[in-house]
C-alpha positions in Angstrom: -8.6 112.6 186.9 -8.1 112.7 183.1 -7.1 109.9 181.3 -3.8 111.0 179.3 -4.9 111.4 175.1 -3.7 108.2 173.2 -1.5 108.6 170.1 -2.9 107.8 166.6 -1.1 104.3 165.4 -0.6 105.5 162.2 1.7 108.2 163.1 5.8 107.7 162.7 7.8 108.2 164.8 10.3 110.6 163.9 14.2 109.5 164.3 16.8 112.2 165.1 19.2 110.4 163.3 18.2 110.1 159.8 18.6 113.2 157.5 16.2 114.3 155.2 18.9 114.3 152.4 20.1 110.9 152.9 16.4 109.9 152.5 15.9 111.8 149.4 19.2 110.2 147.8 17.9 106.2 149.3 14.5 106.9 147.1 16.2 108.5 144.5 18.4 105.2 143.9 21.7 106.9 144.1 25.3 105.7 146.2 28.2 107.7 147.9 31.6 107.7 145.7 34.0 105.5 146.6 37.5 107.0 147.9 40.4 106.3 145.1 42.3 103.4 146.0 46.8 104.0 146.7 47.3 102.4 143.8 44.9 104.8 141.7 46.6 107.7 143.6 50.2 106.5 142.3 49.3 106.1 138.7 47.4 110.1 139.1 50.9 111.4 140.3 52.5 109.5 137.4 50.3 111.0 135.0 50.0 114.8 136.7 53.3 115.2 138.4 53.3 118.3 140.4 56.0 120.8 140.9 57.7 119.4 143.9 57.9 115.9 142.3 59.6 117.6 139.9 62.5 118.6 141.7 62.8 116.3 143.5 63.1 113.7 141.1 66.1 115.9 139.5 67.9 116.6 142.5 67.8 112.4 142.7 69.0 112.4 138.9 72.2 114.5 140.0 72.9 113.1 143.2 72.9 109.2 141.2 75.1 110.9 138.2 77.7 112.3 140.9 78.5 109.4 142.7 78.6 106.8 139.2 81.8 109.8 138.1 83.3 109.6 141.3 82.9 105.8 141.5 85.0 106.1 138.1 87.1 107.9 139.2 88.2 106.1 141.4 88.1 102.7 140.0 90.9 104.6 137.2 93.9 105.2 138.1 94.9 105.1 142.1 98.2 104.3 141.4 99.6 108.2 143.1 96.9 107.8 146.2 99.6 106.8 148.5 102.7 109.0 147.4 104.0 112.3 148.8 104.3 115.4 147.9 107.8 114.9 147.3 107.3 111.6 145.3 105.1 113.5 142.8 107.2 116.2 142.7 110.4 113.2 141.7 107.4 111.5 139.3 106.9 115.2 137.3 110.3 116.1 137.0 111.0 112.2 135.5 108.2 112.9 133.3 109.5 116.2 131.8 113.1 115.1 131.4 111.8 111.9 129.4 110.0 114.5 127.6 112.6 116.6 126.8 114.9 113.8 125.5 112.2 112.6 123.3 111.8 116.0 121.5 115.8 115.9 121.1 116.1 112.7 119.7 113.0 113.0 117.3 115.0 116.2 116.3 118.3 114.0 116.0 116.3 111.6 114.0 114.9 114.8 111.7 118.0 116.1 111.1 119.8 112.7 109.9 116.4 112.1 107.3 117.1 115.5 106.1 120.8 114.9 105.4 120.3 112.0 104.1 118.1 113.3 101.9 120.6 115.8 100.6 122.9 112.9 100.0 120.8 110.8 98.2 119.3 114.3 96.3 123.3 115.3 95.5 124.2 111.1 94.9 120.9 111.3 91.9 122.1 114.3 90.5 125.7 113.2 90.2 124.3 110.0 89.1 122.2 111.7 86.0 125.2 113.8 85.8 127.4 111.2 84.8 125.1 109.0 82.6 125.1 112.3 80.5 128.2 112.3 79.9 128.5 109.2 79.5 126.0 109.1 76.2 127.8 112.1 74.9 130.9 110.4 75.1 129.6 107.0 73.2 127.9 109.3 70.6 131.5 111.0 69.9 133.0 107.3 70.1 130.6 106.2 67.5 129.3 103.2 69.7 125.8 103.7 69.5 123.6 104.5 66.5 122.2 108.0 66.3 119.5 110.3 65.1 118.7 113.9 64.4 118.8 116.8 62.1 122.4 117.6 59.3 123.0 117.5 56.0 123.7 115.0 53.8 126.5 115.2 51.5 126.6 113.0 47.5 130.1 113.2 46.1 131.0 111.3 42.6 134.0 111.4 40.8 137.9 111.1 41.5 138.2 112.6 45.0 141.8 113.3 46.4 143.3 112.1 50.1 143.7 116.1 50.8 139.9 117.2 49.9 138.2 114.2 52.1 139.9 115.0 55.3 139.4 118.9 54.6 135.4 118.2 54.0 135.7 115.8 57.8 137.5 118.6 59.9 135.6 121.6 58.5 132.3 119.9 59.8 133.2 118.8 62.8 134.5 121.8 63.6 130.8 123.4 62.5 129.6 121.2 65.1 128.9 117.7 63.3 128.4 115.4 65.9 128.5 112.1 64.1 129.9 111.1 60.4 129.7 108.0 58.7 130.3 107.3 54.9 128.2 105.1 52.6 125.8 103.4 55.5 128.9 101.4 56.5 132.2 103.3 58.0 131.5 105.2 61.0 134.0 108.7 61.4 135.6 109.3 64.6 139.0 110.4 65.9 141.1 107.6 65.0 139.6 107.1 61.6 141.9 107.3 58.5 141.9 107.3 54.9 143.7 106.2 52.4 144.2 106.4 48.0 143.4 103.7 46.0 143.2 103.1 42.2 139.8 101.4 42.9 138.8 104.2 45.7 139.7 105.2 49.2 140.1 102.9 52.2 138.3 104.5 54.9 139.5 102.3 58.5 140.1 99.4 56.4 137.0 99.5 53.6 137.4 100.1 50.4 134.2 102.4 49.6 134.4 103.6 45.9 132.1 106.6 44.5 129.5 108.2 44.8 130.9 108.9 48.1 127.5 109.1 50.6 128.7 111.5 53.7 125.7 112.0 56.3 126.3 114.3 59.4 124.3 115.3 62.1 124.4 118.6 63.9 122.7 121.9 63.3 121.9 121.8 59.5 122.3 126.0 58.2 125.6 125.8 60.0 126.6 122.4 58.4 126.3 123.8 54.6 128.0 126.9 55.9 131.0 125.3 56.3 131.2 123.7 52.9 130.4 126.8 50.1 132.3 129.6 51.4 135.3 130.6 49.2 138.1 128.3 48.6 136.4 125.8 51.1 135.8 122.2 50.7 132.9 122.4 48.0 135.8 124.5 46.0 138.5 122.0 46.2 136.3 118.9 45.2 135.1 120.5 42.5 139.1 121.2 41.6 139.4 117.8 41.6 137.2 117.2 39.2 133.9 115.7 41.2 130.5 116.9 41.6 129.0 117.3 44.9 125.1 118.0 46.2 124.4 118.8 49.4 121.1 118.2 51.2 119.8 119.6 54.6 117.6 117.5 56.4 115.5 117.2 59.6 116.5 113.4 60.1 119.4 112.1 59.2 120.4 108.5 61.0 123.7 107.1 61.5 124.0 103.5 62.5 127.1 102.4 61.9 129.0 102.1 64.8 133.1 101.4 65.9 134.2 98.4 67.7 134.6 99.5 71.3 138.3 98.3 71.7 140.5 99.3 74.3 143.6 101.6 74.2 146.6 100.0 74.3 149.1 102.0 75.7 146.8 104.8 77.2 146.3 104.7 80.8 143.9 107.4 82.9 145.4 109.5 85.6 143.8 110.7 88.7 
């Protein structure tokens, strides 16, 4: 028989399980990729969140803000958890009527400022009132200096008892509102005069000429009641004295009366 044919030795023997493209990659000098690590795969997420992370990561965000508001809530004010229906009801209606008497006494209270107010308003004007009188009444007195607009009148010669107190009632009844003579006798009610060889006494001084008379009030109607016919200017001219008259927007008066009290006079109600 025929001896079976030997094999070359040089001939490889060919392996099923080695691939041609493993063996290409081996002599090329190349290595399989590594698979990403969990904690590489977290950090990708991080980065690249998808869609679904998304939402769920929101509905975890409202789930976490709902139970921190009931939480506080509840930790605020439990002090009605145990009470009825009725025992709210009782609570309310307490609640109200405090309520109630609140806004009526705050309108109480209202009411009383504003009267009060209308008192002290009428209590003010009463006040001012009064003080107005009262300086009117110390200028006609003649117990305070004074200041404003007249005439002033220069007489020199012999002048008689009759002319003077004609000259003193015809301008206060033009409205002179305070007299004095020669810077030193101040004119009022009770003032009197008197005939002297050496002059007239005038409430005790003897003032001789030239007889100074200053008066204040509304000057035009001052001289107007000295140069009509037959009026004072006339009669102290009669007597033989000159007279100049003067209107002025200043004239001041400081004489002033002792403030003495009536003796006999009493006020009534």
């Amino acid at each position: 028989m025929p001896e079976p044919e030997d094999r070359p030795d040089d001939q490889p023997d060919e392996r099923p399980d080695e691939r041609p493209d493993e063996q290409a990659g081996e002599r090329a000098g190349e290595r399989p990729a590594a698979e990403p690590t969990g904690r590489q795969r977290l950090r990708e997420a991080f980065r690249s969140p998808g869609r679904g992370q998304v939402v769920v990561a929101v509905l975890l965000a409202a789930v976490g803000f709902g139970a921190v508001t009931q939480v506080n809530a509840t930790e605020e004010d439990d002090s009605y958890t145990g009470y009825r229906q009725q025992d709210l009801i009782d609570v309310l209606s307490g609640l109200a009527g405090a309520s109630e008497r609140a806004r009526s006494e705050i309108a109480r209270l209202e009411e009383s400022r504003s009267d009060l107010l209308d008192r002290s308003e009428s209590r003010r004007s009463a006040l001012e009132q009064a003080q107005e009188e009262s300086d009117t009444l110390a200028i006609l007195a003649g117990l305070v200096p004074v200041r404003g607009p007249g005439v002033r009148i220069e007489i020199d010669g012999t002048v008689s008892i009759d002319s003077m107190l004609d000259l003193v009632q015809e301008l206060r009844s033009a409205g002179a509102e305070a007299l004095e003579v020669n810077d030193r006798v101040r004119l009022v009610a009770q003032s009197s005069f008197e005939a002297t060889e050496a002059g007239l006494v005038v409430d005790g001084e003897l003032l001789g000429p030239p007889y100074v008379l200053e008066a204040i009030g509304e000057p035009s109607g001052l001289r107007g009641a000295l140069s009509f016919p037959g009026g004072p200017e006339d009669s102290l001219e009669d007597d033989g004295a000159t007279i100049v008259v003067e209107q002025l927007e200043s004239v001041e008066v400081d004489s002033v009366v002792d403030d003495a009290a009536p003796d006999v006079a009493v006020g009534v109600d």
